[in-house]
C-alpha positions in Angstrom: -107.1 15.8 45.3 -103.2 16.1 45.2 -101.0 16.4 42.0 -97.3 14.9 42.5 -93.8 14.8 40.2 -90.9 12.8 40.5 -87.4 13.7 39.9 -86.1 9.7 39.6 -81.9 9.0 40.2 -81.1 12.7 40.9 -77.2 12.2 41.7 -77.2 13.7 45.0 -77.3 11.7 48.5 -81.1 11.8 50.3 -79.5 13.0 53.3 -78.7 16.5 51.9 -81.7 16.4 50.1 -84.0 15.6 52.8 -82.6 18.9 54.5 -84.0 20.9 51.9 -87.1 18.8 51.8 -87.9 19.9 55.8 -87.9 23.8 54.8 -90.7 23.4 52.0 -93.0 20.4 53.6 -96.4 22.0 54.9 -95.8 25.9 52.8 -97.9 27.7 50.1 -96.0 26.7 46.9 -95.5 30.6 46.0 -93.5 30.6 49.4 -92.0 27.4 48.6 -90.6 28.4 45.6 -89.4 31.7 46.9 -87.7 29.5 50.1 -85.5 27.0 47.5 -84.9 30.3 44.8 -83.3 31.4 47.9 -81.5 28.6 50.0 -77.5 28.2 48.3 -77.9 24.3 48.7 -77.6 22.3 45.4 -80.9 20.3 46.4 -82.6 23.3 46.0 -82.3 23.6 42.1 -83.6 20.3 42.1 -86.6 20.2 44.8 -87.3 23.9 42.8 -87.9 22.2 39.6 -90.2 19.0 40.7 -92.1 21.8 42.6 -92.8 23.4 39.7 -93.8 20.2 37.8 -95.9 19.1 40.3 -97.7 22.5 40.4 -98.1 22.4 36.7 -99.4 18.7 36.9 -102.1 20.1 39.4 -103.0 22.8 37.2 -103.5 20.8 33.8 -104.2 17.5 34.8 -106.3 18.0 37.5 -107.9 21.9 37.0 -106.4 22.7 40.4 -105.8 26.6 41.2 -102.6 27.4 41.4 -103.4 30.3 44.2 -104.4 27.8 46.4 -102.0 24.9 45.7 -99.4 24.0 49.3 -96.6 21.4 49.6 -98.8 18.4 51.6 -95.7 16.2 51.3 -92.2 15.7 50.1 -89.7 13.2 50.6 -86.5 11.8 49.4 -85.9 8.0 49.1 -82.6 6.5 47.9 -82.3 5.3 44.3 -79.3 2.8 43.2 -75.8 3.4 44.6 -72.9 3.6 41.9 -70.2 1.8 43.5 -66.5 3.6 42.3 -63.0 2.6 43.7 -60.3 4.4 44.8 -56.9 3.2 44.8 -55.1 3.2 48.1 -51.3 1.8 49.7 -50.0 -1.2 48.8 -53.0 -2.3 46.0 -56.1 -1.9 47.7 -58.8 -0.2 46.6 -61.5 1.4 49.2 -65.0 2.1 47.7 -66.5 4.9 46.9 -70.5 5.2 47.0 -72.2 7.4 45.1 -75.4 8.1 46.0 -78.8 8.3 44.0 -82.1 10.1 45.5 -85.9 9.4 44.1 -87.4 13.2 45.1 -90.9 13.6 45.1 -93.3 16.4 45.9 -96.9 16.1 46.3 -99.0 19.4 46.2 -102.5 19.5 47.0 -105.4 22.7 47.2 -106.3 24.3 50.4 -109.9 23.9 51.5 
């Protein structure tokens, strides 16, 4: 059985995201969480807190133990672009996107 949270239009680009995302997949969550307390990447904040939602979710939803609970996936798929301009020589404008991420984590228990 697997327990999983969503953090929906984080404003941060999947790219960086899915850096962090690479250091946690396959780990104990007790490790995980003590890998993202520790990595000075602003995805970690974010991939720290669906962690802990999703181990919570396992462990009153489903009556998981949280001893036993290990990252079995996480990804980062991109949300919605928000589409800014910025003025450049002689009127133009270039665009500007800012990027939107859809994080999830998926914990399950070990056998």
């Amino acid at each position: 059985m697997e327990a999983r949270a969503q953090y929906r239009y984080a404003r941060i680009s999947p790219r960086k995201v899915k850096i962090v995302c690479d250091m946690i997949r396959g780990k104990d969550a007790e490790m995980a969480e003590a890998i993202l307390r520790a990595t000075p990447k602003a995805a970690s904040e974010m991939l720290l807190k669906v962690l802990k939602s999703a181990c919570a979710n396992a462990e009153n939803n489903f009556g998981m133990d949280a001893s036993r609970l290990y990252v079995s996936s996480t990804y980062a798929d991109p949300g919605p672009i928000l589409k800014r301009m910025q003025p450049v020589s002689k009127g133009r404008g270039y665009r500007i996107n800012k990027r939107t991420s859809h994080i999830t984590v998926i914990v399950a228990e070990r056998e």
